[in-house]
N, C-alpha and C positions, 0 to 999 in steps of 0.2 A: 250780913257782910261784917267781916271782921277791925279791927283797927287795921289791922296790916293791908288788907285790898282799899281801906278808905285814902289811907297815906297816898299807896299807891294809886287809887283813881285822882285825887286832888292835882298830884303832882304830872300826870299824864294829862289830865284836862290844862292846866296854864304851860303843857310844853317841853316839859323841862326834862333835861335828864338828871340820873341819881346824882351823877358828882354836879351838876350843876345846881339843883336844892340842896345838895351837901354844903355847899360853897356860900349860897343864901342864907342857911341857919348856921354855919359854922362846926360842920362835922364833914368828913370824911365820908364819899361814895359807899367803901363799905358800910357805914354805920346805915345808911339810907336802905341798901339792901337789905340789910338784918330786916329792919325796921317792916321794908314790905314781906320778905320772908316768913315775919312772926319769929324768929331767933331772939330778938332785943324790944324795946317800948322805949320810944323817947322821953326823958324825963318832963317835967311841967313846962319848966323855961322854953324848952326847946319845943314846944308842943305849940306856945306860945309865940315863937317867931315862928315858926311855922304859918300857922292861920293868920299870922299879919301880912308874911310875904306873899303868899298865895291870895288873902281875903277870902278866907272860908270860916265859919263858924266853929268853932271851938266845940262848940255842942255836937257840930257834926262828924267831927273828925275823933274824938271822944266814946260820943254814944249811938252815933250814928241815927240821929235825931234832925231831920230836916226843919231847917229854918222855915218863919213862918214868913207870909206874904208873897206873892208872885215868884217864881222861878224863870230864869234866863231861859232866854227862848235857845234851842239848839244852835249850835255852830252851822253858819254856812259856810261849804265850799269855796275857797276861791274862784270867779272865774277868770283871773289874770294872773299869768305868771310874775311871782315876784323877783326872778332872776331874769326874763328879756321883755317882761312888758307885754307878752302876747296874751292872745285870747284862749281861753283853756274851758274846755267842754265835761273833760272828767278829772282823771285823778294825777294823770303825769299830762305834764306841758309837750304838746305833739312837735317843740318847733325846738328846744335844744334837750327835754330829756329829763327834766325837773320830779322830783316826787311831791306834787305839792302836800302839806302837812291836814291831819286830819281833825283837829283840834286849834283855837286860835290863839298866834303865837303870844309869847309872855318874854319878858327882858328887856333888856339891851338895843337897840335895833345898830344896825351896820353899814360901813361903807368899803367899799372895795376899790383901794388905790394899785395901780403901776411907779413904781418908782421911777420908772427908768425903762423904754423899751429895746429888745435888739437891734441887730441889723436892718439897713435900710431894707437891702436886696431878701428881706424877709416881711416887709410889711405888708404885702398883699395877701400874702397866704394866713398871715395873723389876723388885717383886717376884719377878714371872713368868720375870723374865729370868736371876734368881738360881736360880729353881726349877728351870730346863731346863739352864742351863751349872755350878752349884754344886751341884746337889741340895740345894738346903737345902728343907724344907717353905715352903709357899707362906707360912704363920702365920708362919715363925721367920723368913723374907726379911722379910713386911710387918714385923714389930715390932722387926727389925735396921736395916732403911729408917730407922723413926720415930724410933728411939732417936739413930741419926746425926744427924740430921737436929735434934733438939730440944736435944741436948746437944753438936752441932757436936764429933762423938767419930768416932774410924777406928772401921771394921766387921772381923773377920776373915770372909773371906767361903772361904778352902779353904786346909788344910797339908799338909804331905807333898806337895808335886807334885814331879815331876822337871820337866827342863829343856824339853824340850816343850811339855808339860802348861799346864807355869804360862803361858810365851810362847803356847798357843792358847786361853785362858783370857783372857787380857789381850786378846787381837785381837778377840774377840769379842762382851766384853761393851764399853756404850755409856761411853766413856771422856770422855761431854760431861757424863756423870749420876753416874756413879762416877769420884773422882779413886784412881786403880789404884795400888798399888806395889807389887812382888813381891822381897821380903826373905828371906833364909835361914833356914829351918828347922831350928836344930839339934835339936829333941826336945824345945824345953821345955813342963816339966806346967805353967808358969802360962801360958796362950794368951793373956790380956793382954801376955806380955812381948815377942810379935811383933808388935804391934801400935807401938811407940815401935821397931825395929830400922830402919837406914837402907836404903835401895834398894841389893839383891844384884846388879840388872840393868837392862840398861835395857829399857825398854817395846817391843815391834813397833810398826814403821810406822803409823799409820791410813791407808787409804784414801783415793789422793788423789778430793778432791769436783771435779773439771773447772773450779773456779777457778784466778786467774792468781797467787794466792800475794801472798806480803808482795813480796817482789822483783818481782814482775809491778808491784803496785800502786807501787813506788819508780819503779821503770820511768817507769811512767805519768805520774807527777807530774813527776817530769825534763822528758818529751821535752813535759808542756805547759807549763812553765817556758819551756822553748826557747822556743816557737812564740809565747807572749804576748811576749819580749821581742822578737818583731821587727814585733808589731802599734803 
C-alpha cells in the first residue's frame, strides 16, 4: 500500500471528505486529492496534523508500519437511524430513506433548526413530513408546526446528527415551508440554546426546477431592451 491509498484509507475510516481534512490540516480539497492520487506528498508539518487530527500513527501513515498492541475491533453497523430514530436492519433506513454510513462518524456533530414555519393551512401535510424524515410523533410535529407558526419561534426539529445526517435531513425536507438551519451540537441540556446558535454549514443545493433562474430572467430583459431600442 502506497502513502497515497494510506492518506486516503485514514481519511475514509474517521468519515471525512477531501475538502473536509483539507479544512482540518489547513490545505485545499485539491491539495488532499493530489495527495491520494500520488500527484503531491504532504510535507512533515502537515503529515503531522494530520495523524493528530485523525489519531493515526505517523509510522503508519509514513511507512505503513502498523502500530503495536491490540487493534480497534471493526466498525459496527448502526442499528438505528440517526435521522428518525428508527430501527434499521441493513444499510438504508426502510422508514424515511437514510444511507446509513459505513465507517464511524468523526467531527462536529449537529442540530437541525426551523426558524420559522409556513402556513397554518399547510401544517398537516408538513407534519407528516416531520414524522417520516425527524421521527417526531405526528401530535408533537402538528403542535411544534402551530406553536412556530403562532408565536413566529424556530422549532428544534433533530440533535446529534453527524455530517451526513444533518446535509440528507436538509435536502429532503421542503425548504419553501421550513426555513432550515443546521447549527453545532455541543451537548447542551438546555435544547432552547440551539435554537438562537448561528448556521455551522451551509445548506445542500435544492433541485434545480427546469427554470431559466434570476440570470436567465436578467438575460431576458437585456436582449429585450436591445431589440425595443431599434423599433
Amino acid at each position: 500500500m502506497e502513502l497515497s491509498d494510506r492518506i486516503a484509507l485514514v481519511r475514509k475510516a474517521a468519515g471525512l471528505t477531501q475538502e473536509q481534512l483539507g479544512g482540518l490540516v489547513g490545505v485545499t480539497r485539491q491539495a488532499v486529492s493530489k495527495w491520494e492520487s500520488g500527484q503531491a506528498v504532504p510535507d512533515a508539518v502537515t503529515v503531522a496534523k494530520l495523524c493528530e487530527t485523525l489519531h493515526v500513527s505517523a509510522d503508519f501513515v509514513l511507512l505503513g508500519k502498523e502500530p503495536d498492541g491490540p487493534q480497534p475491533s471493526a466498525y459496527a453497523p448502526l442499528d438505528t437511524c440517526p435521522c428518525c430514530g428508527r430501527a434499521v436492519a441493513g444499510s438504508v433506513c426502510p422508514a424515511c430513506g437514510y444511507q446509513l454510513p459505513d465507517h464511524p462518524p468523526r467531527g462536529p456533530r449537529y442540530a437541525l433548526v426551523s426558524e420559522v414555519a409556513g402556513y397554518i393551512n399547510k401544517a398537516e401535510e408538513h407534519a407528516a413530513e416531520l414524522e417520516k424524515y425527524c421521527g417526531l410523533s405526528l401530535e408533537h410535529a402538528q403542535a411544534a408546526i402551530s406553536q412556530s407558526i403562532s408565536l413566529y419561534s424556530s422549532m428544534l426539529l433533530r440533535r446529534d446528527l453527524d455530517d451526513g445526517a444533518a446535509r440528507y435531513l436538509a435536502s429532503v425536507l421542503d425548504r419553501s415551508y421550513f426555513r432550515l438551519r443546521v447549527v453545532q451540537d455541543d451537548g447542551e441540556e438546555n435544547e432552547d440554546a440551539l435554537l438562537t446558535k448561528p448556521a455551522a454549514m451551509e445548506l445542500p443545493p435544492l433541485p434545480k426546477d427546469g427554470g431559466i433562474g434570476f440570470w436567465g430572467v436578467v438575460g431576458a430583459v437585456i436582449v429585450a431592451l436591445i431589440i425595443l431600442s431599434f423599433l
